[in-house]
Residue, then its C-alpha position, 0 to 999 in steps of 0.5 A: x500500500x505504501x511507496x518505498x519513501x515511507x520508510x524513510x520516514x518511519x526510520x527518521x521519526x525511530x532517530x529522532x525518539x532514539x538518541x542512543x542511534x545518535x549519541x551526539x545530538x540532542x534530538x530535540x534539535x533535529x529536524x528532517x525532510x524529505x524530497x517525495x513521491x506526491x502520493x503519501x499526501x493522496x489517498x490511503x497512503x495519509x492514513x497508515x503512514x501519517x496515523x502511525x507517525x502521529x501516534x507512536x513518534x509524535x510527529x508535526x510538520x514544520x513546512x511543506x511544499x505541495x506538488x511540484x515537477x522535479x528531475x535529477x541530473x541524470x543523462x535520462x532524466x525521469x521527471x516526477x511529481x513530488x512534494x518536499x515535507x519537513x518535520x520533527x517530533x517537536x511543534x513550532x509556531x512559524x509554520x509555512x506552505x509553499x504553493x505553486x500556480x502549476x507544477x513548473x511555476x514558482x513557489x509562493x509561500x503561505x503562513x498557516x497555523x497548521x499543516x496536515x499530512x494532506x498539506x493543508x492548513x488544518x488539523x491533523x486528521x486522516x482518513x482511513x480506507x474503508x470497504x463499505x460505503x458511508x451512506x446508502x449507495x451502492x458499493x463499488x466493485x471491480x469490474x469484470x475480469x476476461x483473463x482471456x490473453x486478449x482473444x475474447x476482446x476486439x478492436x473497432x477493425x477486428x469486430x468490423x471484419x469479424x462481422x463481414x465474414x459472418x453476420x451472425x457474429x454481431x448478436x454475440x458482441x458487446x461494448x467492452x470498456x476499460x479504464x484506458x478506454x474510458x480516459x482515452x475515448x478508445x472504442x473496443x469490443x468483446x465476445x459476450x456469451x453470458x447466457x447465450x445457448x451453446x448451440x447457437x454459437x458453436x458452429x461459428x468457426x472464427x469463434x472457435x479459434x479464439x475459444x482454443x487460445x484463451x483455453x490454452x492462456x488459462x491453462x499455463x495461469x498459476x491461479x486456480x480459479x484462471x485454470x478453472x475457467x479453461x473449461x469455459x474459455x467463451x465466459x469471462x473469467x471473473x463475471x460482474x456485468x450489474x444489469x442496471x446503471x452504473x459509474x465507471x470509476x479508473x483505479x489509477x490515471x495519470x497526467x498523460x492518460x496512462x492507467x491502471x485498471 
């Protein structure tokens, strides 16, 4: 759950409260920050590094600088967004949030009461990933899981071509949507059997090459339910198509339209 970066900051709260690692200062005179990923200030990452820090090593945040774009000096140089956070297992009065218009802009400084490990001025609170909704809504899922080696899906080209060479492959196509294809307006295909008589698709010979290779894909899975569903290469993997509305949220998306789904 949690990027490599949080460990550091686990081991530089262990120092500050453990003299004994540094006999040679006084820890209360210590203070340390840290160049970061911008993802420890998002998401679940707050709650278990920032509840831990709070709680076991008394941890404040002097300064923060919210999310800027950074890059090394290496001959090719990976630019990242990060955020620099500095902080101690002691409080201060002057505490100060660098803000930047957009993430290439100069920072412009702000002096504020608190800072929390959202790195924003206010108090010290996180929230914790939890698996079931607040309110009465209903909670959200995973969508459906081909684990197919990509032969029950199709391209705009493939679904068109498959249907010139047999119309009757048509009734057995539906719209397939990923999280890459819903960022990137991207329209793709897939071979949707749910329901359907074996009978009626059987005899469809450009179906039936695409069945032999998702049996094979699935046979060489390690996963045990994969390998099942050898058995049943024209039925995705994992089913969970709801029969009413409902919202396509991506797992993960980027600056440049790249996701993980």
């Amino acid at each position: 759950m949690l990027d490599y970066v949080c460990a550091w900051y686990i081991k530089a709260a262990q120092y500050l409260t453990n003299p004994s690692i540094n006999g040679k200062f006084d820890p209360i005179a210590t203070r340390v920050s840290f160049v970061s990923t911008n993802s420890i200030s998002q998401g679940e990452q707050v709650g278990i590094l920032w509840n831990e820090l709070y709680s076991k090593y008394k941890i404040k945040i002097h300064f923060a600088h919210r999310t800027f774009k950074w890059g090394n000096e290496a001959r090719q140089n990976a630019a990242v967004h990060v955020i620099i956070i500095g902080f101690s297992n002691f409080d201060v009065t002057e505490k100060y949030i660098y803000e930047y218009d957009n993430i290439k802009a100069e920072p412009h400084e702000l002096k504020v009461a608190n800072i929390n490990p959202y790195l924003v001025e206010g108090s010290d609170n996180t929230l914790l990933s939890i698996n079931n909704p607040i309110c009465n809504v209903p909670k959200m899922q995973s969508g459906s899981a081909a684990r197919d080696g990509g032969f029950l899906i199709l391209t705009d080209e493939q679904k068109n071509e498959l249907i010139k060479e047999n119309i009757l492959i048509e009734r057995f196509l539906r719209r397939f949507i990923s999280g890459d294809d819903f960022i990137n307006n991207i329209t793709r295909w897939c071979i949707w059997l749910k329901d359907e008589n074996p009978q009626d698709f059987r005899a469809i010979p450009e179906f039936q090459e695409r069945f032999k290779n998702v049996k094979s894909f699935r046979e060489k899975s390690t996963r045990q339910g994969t390998k099942k569903m050898a058995e049943l290469p024209y039925l995705f993997a994992e089913e969970r198509q709801p029969d009413k509305n409902f919202l396509i949220i991506p797992k993960v998306s980027s600056e440049n339209g790249s996701v993980s789904v």
